[in-house]
Backbone as numpy.savetxt, mean C-alpha at the origin, in Angstrom:
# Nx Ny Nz CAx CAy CAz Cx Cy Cz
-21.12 4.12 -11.35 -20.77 2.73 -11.28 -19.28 2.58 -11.63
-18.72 1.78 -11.16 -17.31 1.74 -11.18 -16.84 0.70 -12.20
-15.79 1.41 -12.99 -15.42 0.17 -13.96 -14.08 0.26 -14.50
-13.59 -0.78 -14.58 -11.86 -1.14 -14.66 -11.41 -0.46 -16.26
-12.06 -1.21 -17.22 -11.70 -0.14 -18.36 -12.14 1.12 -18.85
-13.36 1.65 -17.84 -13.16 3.13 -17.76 -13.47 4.15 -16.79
-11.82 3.89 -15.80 -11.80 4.19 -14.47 -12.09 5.76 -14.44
-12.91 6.03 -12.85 -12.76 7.05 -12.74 -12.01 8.03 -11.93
-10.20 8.26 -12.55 -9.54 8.14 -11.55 -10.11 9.60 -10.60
-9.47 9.28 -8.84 -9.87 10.54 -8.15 -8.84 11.20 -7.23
-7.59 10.30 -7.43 -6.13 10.51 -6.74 -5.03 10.58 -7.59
-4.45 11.30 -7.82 -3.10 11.63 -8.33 -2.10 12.01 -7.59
-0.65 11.31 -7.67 0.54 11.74 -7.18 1.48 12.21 -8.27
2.18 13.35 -7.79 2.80 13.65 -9.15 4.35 13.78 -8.16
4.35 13.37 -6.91 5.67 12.80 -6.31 6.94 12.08 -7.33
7.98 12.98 -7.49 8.96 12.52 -8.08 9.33 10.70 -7.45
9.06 9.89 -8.71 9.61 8.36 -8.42 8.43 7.69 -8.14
7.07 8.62 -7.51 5.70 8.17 -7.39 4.89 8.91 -7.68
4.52 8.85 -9.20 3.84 9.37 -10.07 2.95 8.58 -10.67
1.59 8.78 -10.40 0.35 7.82 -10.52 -1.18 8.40 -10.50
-2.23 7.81 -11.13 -3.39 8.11 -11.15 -4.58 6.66 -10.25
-4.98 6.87 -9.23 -5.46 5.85 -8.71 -7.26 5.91 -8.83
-7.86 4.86 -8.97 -9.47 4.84 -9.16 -9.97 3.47 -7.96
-10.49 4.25 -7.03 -10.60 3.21 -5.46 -12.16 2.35 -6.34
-12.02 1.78 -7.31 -12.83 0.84 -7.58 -13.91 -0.05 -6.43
-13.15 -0.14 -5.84 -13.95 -1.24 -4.46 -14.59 -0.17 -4.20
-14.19 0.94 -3.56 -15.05 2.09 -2.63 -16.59 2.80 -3.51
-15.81 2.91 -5.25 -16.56 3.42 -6.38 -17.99 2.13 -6.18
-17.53 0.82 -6.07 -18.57 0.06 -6.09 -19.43 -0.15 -4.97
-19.07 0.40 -3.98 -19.74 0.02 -2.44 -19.32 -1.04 -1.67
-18.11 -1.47 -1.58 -17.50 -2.11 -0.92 -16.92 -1.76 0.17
-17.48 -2.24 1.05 -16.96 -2.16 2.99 -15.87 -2.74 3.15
-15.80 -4.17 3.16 -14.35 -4.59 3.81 -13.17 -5.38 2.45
-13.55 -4.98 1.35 -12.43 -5.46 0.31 -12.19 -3.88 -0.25
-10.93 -4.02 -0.74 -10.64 -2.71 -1.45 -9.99 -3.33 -2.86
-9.79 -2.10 -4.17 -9.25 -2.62 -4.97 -9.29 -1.36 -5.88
-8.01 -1.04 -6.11 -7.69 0.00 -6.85 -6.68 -0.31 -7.57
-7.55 0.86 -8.97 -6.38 0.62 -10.24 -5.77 1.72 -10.03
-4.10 1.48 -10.43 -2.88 2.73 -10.79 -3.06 2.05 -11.69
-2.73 4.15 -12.43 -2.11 3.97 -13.82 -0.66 4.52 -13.61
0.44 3.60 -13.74 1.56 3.84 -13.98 2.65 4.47 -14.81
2.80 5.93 -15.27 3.93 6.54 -16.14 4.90 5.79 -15.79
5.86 5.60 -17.32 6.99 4.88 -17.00 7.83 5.68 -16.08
8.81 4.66 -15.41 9.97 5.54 -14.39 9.12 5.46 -12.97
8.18 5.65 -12.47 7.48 5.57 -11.60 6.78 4.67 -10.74
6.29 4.47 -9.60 6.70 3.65 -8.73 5.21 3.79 -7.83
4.33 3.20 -7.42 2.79 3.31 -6.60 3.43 3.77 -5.34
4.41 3.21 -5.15 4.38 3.39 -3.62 5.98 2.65 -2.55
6.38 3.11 -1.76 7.66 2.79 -1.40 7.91 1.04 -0.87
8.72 0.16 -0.79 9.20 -1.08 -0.77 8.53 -1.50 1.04
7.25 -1.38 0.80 6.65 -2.18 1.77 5.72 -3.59 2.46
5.56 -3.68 3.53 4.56 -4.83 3.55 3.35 -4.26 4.87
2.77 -5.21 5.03 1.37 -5.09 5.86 1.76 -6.18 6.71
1.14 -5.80 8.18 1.12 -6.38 9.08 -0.82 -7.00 8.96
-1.53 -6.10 8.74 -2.83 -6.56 9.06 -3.79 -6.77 7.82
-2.93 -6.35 6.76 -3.99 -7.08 5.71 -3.38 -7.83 4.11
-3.77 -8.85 3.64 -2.80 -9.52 2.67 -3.34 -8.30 1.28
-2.67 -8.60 0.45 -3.33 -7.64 -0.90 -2.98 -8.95 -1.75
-3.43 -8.24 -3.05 -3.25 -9.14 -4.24 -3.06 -8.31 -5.61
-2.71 -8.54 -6.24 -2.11 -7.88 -7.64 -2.28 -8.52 -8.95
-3.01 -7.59 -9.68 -3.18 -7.95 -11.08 -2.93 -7.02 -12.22
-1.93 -7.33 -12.95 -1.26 -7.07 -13.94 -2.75 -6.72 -15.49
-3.13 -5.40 -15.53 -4.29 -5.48 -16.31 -3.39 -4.90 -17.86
-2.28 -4.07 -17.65 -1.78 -3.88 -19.03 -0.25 -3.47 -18.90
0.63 -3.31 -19.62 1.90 -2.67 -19.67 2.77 -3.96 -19.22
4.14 -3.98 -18.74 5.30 -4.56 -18.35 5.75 -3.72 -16.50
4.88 -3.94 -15.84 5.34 -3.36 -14.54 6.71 -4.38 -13.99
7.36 -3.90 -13.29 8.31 -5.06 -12.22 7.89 -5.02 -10.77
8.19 -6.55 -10.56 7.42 -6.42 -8.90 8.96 -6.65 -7.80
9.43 -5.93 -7.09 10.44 -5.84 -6.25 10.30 -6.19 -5.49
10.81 -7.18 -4.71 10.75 -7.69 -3.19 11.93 -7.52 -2.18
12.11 -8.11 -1.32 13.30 -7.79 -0.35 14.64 -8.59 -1.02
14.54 -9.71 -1.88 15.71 -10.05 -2.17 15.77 -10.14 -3.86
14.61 -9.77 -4.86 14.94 -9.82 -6.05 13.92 -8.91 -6.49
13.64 -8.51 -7.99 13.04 -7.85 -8.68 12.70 -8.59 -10.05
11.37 -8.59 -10.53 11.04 -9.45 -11.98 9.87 -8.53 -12.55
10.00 -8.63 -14.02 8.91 -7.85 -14.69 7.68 -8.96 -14.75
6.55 -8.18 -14.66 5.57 -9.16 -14.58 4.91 -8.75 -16.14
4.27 -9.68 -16.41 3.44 -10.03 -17.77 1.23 -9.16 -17.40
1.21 -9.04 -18.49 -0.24 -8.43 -18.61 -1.05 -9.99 -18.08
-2.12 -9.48 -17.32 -2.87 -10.65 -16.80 -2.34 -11.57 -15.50
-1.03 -11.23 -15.22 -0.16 -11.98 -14.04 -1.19 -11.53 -12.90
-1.77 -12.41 -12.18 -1.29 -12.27 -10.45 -0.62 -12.51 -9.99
-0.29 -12.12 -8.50 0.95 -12.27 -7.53 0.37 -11.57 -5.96
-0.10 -12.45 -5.32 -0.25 -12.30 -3.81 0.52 -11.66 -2.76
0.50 -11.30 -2.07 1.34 -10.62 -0.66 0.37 -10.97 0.38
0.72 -12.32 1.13 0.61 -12.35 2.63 1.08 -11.37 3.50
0.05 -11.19 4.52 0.69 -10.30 5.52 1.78 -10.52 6.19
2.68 -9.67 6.70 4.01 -9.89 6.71 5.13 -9.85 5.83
6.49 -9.95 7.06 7.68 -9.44 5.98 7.45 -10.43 4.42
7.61 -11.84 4.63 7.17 -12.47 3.52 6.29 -11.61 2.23
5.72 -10.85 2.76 4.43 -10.17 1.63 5.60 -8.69 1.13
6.35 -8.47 1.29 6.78 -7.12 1.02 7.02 -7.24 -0.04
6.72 -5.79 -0.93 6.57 -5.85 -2.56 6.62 -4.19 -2.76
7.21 -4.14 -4.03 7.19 -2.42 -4.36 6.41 -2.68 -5.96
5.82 -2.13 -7.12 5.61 -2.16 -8.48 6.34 -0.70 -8.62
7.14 -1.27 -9.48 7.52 0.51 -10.14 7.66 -0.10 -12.25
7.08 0.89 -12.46 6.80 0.53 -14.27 8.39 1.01 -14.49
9.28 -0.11 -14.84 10.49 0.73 -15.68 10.47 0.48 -17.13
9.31 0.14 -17.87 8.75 0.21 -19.11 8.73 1.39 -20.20
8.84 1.70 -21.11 8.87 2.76 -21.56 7.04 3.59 -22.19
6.23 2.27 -21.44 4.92 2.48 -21.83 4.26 2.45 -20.47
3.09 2.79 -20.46 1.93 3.36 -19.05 1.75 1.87 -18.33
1.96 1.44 -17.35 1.20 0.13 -16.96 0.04 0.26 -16.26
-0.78 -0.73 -15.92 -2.19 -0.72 -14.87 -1.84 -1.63 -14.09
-2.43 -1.80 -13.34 -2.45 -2.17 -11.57 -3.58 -2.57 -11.14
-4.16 -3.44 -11.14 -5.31 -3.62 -10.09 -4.89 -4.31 -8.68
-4.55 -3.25 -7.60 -4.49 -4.05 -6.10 -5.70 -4.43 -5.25
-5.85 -5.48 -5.06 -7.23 -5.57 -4.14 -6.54 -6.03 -2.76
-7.04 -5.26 -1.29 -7.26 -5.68 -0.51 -7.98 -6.08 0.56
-7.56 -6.78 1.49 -8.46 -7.04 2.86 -8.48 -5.50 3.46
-9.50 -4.64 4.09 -9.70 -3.31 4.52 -9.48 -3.30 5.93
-8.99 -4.21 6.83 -8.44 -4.36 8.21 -8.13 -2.81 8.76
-8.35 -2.81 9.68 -8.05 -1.98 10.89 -8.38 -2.00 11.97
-7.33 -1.39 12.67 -6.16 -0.73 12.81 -5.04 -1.31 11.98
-4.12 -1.15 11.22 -2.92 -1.68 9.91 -1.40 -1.18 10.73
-0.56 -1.67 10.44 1.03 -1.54 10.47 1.59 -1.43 9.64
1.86 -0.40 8.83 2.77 -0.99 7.82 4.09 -0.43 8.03
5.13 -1.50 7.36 6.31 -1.33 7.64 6.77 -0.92 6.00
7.89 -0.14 6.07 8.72 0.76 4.73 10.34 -0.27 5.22
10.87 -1.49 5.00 12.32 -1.75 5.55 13.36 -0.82 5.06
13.52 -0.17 3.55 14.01 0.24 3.15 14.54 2.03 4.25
13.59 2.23 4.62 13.71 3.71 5.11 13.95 3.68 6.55
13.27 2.40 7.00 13.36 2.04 8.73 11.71 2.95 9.50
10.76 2.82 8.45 9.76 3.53 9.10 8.71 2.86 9.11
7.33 3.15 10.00 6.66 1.87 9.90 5.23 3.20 10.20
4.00 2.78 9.65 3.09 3.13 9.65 1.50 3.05 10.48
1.61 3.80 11.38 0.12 3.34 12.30 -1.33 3.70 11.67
-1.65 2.80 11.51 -3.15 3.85 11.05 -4.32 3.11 11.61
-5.09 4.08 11.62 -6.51 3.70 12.49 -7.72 3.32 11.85
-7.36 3.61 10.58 -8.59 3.43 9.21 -7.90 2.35 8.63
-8.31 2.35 7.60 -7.81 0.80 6.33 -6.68 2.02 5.95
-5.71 1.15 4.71 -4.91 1.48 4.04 -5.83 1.90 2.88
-5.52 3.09 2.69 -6.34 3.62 1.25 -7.66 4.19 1.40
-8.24 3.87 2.82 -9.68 4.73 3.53 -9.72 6.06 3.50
-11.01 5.92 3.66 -11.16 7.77 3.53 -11.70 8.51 5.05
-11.67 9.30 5.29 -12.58 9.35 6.44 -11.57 9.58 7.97
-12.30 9.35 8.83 -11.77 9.48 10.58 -10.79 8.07 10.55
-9.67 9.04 11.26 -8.50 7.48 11.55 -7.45 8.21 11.17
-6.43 7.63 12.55 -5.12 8.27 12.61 -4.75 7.36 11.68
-3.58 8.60 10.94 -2.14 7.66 10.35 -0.94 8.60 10.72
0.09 7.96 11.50 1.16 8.57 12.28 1.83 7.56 11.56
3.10 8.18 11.22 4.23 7.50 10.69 5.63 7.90 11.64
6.47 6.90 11.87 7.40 6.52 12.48 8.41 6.23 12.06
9.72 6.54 12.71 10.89 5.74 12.15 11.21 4.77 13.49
11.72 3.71 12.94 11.89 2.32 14.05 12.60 2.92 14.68
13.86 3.83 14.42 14.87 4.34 15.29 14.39 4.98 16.58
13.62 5.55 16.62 12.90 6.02 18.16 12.14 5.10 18.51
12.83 3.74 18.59 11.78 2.66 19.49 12.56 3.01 20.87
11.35 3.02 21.89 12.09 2.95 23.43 11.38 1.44 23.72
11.63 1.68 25.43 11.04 0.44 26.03 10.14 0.42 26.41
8.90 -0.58 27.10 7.64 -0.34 27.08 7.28 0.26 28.56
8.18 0.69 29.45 8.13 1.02 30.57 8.74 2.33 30.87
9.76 2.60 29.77 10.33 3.88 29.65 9.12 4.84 30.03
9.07 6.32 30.79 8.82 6.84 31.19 7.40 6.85 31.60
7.37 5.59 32.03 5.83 5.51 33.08 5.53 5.05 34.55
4.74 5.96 35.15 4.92 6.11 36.47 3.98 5.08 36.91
3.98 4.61 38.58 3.14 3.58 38.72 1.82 4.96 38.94
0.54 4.17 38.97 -0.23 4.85 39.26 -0.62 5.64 40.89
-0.76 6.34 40.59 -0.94 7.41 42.12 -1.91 7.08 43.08
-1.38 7.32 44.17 -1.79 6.75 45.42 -3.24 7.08 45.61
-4.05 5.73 46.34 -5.69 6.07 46.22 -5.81 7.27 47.00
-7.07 8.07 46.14 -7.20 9.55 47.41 -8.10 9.25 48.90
């Protein structure tokens, strides 16, 4: 059974700048189309790079520590117990990185949508995936940089003559 104050984490990143312990709570509970996972945040460290969602909103709850929430034009430390929403879209783009000198928690819950987009602005890369964000299981995830966008006609032939 799944439970917030005594998660059972089952993902770790030990990625320099994204260094974290995650517990897919929603999935732990039997949840199909909501998700909601706690990070535990070492200070200095960061869940995940300065992005947003095209296909599903999330939501954020502040369960302990001093995390900061980064957006495209400012950065603020959030308080224990804070929520703070992300609509889908650029509007929704958000990074948490703990620059605290103590562990923070995280509870993100989202909508489990798919097929997802997500976009990284910072890097210029954007994310296809065929499963939810954070799913387990069958489903492409191909990642992209915007810079190899062509056109939608670029190298396609009309179709071949009836036999």
């Amino acid at each position: 059974m799944a439970n917030l104050f005594k998660p059972d984490f089952e993902d770790t990143s030990d990625r320099p700048g994204f260094g974290w312990q995650r517990a897919a709570l929603g999935r732990q509970a039997g949840a199909k189309r909501l998700g909601a996972s706690l990070f535990a945040l070492p200070p200095g460290q960061a869940a995940f790079p300065l992005h947003y969602h095209l296909g599903n909103e999330e939501m954020l709850v502040v369960i302990a520590g001093r995390p900061s929430l980064r957006r495209l034009d400012d950065e603020r430390e959030l308080a224990s117990g804070e929520v703070v929403s992300f609509p889908r879209g650029e509007s929704g783009a958000h990074q948490v990185v703990n620059r605290s000198d103590e562990e923070a928690r995280i509870l993100l819950i989202s909508e489990m949508n798919a097929p997802e987009i997500v976009v990284r602005p910072e890097s210029g890369k954007l994310s296809a995936r065929g499963s939810p964000p954070g799913g387990r299981g069958e489903g492409m995830h191909k990642v992209f940089r915007q810079s190899d966008e062509v056109s939608l006609w670029e190298d396609e032939a009309p179709p071949p003559s009836a036999p």
